[in-house]
C-alpha positions in Angstrom: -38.6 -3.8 21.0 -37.5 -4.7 17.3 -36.2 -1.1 17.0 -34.0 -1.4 20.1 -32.8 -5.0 19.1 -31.5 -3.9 15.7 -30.0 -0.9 17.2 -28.3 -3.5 20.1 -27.1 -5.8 17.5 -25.9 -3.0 14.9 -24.0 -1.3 17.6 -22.3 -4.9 17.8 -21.3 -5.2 14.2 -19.3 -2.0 14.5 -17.4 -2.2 17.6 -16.6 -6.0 16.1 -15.8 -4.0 12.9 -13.7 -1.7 14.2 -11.4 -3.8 16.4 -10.8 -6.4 14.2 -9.7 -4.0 11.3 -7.2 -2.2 13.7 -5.9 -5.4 14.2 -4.6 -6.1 10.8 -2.1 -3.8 9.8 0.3 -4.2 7.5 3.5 -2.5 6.3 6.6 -2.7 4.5 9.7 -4.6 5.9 13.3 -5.2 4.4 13.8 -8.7 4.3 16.7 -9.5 7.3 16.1 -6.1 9.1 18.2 -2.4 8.4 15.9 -1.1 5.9 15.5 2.7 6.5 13.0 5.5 5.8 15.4 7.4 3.3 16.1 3.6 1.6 12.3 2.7 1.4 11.9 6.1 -0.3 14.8 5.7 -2.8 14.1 2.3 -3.7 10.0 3.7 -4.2 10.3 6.2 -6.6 12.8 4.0 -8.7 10.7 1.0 -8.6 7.4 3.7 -9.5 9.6 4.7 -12.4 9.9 1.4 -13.7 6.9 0.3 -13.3 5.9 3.4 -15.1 7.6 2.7 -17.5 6.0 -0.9 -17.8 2.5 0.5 -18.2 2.4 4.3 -18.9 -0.2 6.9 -17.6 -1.3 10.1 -19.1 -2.5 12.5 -16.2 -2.3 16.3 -16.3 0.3 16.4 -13.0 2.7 13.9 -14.1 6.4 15.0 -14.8 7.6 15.2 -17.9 8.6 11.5 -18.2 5.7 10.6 -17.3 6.9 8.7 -13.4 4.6 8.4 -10.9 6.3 7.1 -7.9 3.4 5.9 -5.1 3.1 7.7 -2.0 4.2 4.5 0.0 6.0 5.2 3.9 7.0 1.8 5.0 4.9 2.0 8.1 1.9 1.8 5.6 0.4 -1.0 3.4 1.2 -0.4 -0.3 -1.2 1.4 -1.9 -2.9 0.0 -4.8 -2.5 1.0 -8.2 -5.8 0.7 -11.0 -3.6 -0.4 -13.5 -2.6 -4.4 -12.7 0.6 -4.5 -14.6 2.2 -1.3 -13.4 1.0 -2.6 -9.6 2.8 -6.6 -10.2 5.8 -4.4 -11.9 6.1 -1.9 -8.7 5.5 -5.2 -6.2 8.3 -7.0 -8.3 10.9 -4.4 -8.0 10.2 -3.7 -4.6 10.8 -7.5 -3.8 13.6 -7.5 -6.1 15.4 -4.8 -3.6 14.4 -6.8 -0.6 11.5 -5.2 0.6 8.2 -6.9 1.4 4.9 -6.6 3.2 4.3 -8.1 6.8 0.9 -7.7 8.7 1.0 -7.6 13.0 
């Protein structure tokens, strides 16, 4: 009887689980509408530059000049960064161009 509540109330959690975190989604938006794909992708990789720049990183597959643009689409949240300051730099330039993020 305990066996088959626990199983009762675990199936429960999920589905809860599972439909609200489909329900929150966020992406990226240029503020007063006409931002593009091809925009969104431009202003990335020069905002990932910068904030490169801000706070360098030393990996193996990095170009040259060391920019590591993130693999953002804006029907995507941002993906986070492990470094703090290279994330508020990349946030801040991305802002600075008009782009921010909405959740439906």
């Amino acid at each position: 009887m305990v066996t088959r509540s626990f199983a009762a109330a675990f199936v429960t959690l999920a589905l809860t689980a599972c439909a609200t975190g489909s329900a929150n989604t966020s992406r990226w938006e240029m503020e007063g509408g006409g931002g593009t794909p091809s925009a969104f992708l431009s202003d990335n990789d020069s905002c990932g530059a910068e904030a490169s720049r801000r706070a360098p990183t030393v990996l193996a597959d990095q170009s040259p000049a060391s920019v590591v643009a993130p693999r953002n689409t804006m029907n995507t949240p941002p993906r986070q960064d492990a470094n703090p300051i290279r994330q508020r730099a990349y946030m801040d330039c991305m802002a600075a161009r008009g782009w921010r993020v909405v959740t439906d």
